[in-house]
PATOR-657854 format. One record per residue (C-alpha): residue number from 0; residue in three letters; y, x, z. Coordinates in steps of 0.001 Angstrom, whole numbers, plus 500000, padded with zeros to 6 digits. Layout:
REM PATOR-657854
DRENLO pos code      Y      X      Z
DRENLO NUM  ALA      Y      X      Z
...
This chain:
REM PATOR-657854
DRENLO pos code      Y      X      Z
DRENLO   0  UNK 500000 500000 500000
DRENLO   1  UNK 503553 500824 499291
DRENLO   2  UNK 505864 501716 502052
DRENLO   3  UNK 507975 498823 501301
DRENLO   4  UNK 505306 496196 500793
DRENLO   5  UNK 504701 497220 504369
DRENLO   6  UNK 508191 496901 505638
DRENLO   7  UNK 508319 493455 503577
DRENLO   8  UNK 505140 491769 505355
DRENLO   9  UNK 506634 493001 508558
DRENLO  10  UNK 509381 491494 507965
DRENLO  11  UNK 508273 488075 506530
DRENLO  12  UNK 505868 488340 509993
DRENLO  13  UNK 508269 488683 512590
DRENLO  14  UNK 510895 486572 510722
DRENLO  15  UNK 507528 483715 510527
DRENLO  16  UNK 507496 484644 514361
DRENLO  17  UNK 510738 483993 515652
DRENLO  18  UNK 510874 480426 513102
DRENLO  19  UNK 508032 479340 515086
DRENLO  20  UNK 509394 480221 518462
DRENLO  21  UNK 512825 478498 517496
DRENLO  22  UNK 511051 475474 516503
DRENLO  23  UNK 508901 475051 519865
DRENLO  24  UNK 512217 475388 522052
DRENLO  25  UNK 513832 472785 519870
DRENLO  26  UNK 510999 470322 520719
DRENLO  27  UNK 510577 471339 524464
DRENLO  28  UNK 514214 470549 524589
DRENLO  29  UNK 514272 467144 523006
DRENLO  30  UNK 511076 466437 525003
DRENLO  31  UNK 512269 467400 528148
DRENLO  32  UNK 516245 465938 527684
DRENLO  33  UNK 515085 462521 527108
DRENLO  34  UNK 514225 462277 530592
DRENLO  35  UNK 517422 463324 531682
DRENLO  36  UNK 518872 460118 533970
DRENLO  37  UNK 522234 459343 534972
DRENLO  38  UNK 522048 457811 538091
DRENLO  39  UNK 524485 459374 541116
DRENLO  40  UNK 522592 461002 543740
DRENLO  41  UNK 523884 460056 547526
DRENLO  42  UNK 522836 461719 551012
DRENLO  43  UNK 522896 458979 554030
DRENLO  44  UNK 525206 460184 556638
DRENLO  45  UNK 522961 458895 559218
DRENLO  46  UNK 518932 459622 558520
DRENLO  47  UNK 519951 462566 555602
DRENLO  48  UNK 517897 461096 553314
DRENLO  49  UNK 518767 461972 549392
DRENLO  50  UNK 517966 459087 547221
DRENLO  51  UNK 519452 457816 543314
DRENLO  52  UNK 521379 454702 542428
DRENLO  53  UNK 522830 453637 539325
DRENLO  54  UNK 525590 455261 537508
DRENLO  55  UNK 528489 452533 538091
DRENLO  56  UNK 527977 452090 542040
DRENLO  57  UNK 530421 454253 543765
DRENLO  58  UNK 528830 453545 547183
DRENLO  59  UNK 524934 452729 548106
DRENLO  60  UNK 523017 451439 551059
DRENLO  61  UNK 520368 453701 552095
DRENLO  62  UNK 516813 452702 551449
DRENLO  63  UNK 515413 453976 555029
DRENLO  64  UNK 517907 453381 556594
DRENLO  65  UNK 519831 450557 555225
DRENLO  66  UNK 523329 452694 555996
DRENLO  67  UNK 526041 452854 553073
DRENLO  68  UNK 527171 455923 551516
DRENLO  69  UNK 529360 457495 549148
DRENLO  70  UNK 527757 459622 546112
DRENLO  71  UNK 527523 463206 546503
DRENLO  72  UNK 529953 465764 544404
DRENLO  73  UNK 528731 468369 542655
């Protein structure tokens, strides 16, 4: 074989290589950012329990402990 027949194929290979690679993080992303939710997270005050409501509620009562609280801020 020819030197550059030799660079070529290694070429093609590792340019194959990093196509592939490119590809599976594209789907692992879609995959895993359709499960992405938008609910507000909230702490209770009183039993420190972390629990998720829906976006729009700016307060929540506490599932345990039935207390209401204010979201948390990232």
């Amino acid at each position: 074989m020819q030197p550059e027949s030799v660079i070529a194929m290694w070429v093609t290979l590792l340019l194959a290589g990093l196509g592939f690679f490119a590809l599976a993080d594209e789907f692992r992303r879609r995959r895993i950012g359709s499960d992405v939710s938008q609910d507000q997270v909230f702490r209770c005050v009183r039993c420190s329990s972390v629990y998720t409501d829906d976006a729009e509620v700016e307060r929540s009562r506490c599932p345990q402990c039935g207390k209401t609280n204010e979201a948390v801020r990232f």
